[in-house]
C-alpha positions as CSV (number, residue, x, y, z in Angstrom):
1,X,16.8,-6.1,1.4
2,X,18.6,-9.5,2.5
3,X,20.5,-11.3,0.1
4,X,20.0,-15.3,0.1
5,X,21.4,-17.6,-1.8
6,X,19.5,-19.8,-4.2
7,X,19.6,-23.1,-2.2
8,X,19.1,-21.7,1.3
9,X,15.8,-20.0,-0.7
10,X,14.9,-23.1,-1.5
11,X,15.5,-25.2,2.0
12,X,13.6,-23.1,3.5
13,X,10.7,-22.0,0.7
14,X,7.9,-21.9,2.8
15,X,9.5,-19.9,5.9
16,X,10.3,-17.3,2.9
17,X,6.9,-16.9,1.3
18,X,5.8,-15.7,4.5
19,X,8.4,-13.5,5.3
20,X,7.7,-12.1,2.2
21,X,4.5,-12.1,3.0
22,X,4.5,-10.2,6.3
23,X,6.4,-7.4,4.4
24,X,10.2,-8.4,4.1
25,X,11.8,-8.7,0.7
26,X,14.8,-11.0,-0.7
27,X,17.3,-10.7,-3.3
28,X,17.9,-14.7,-4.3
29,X,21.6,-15.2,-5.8
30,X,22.3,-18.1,-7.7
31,X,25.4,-20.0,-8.2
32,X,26.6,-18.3,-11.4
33,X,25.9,-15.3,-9.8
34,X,22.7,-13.6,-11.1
35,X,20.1,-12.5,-8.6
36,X,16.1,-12.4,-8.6
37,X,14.2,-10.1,-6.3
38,X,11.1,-11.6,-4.1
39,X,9.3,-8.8,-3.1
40,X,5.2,-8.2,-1.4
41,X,2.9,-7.9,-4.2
42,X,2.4,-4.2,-2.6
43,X,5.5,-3.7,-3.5
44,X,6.2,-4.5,-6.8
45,X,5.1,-1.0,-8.6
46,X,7.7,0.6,-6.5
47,X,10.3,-1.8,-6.9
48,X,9.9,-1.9,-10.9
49,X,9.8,2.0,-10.9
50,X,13.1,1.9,-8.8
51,X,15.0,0.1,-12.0
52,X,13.0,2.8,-14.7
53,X,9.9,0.4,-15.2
54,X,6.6,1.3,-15.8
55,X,3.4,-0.7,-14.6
56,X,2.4,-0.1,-18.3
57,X,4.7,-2.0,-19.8
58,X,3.6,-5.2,-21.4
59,X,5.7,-7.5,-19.1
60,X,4.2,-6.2,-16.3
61,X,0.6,-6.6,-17.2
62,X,1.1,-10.1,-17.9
63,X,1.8,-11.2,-14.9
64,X,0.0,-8.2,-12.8
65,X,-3.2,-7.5,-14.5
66,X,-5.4,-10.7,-14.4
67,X,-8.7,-12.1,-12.7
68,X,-7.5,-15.9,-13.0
69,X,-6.6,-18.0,-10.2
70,X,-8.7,-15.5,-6.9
């Protein structure tokens, strides 16, 4: 995973969404120093299970488990 930080994320938004796109994944710091991950929608279930999530939970099925917006 490549670490970015917040702003350069944000120059360069759109060259990001398809990298993510094509596969790659980003952890996003911000200036206080928290992080966000940006990961392949394939992804996700794996990444969430990595950090003792389940794809049952309610969180994820909010914004996972949907028919709005194809």
């Amino acid at each position: 995973m490549i670490e970015v930080t917040e702003s350069e994320f944000q120059k360069n938004f759109d060259d990001y969404i398809e990298r993510i796109e094509q596969g790659e994944s980003f952890m996003i710091r911000r200036p206080d120093g928290r992080a966000v991950v940006a990961v392949p929608a394939a992804d996700l279930a794996e990444a969430t299970e990595s950090v003792g999530i389940s794809d049952d939970e309610s969180w994820y099925n909010t914004y996972s488990n949907h028919d709005d917006g194809c």
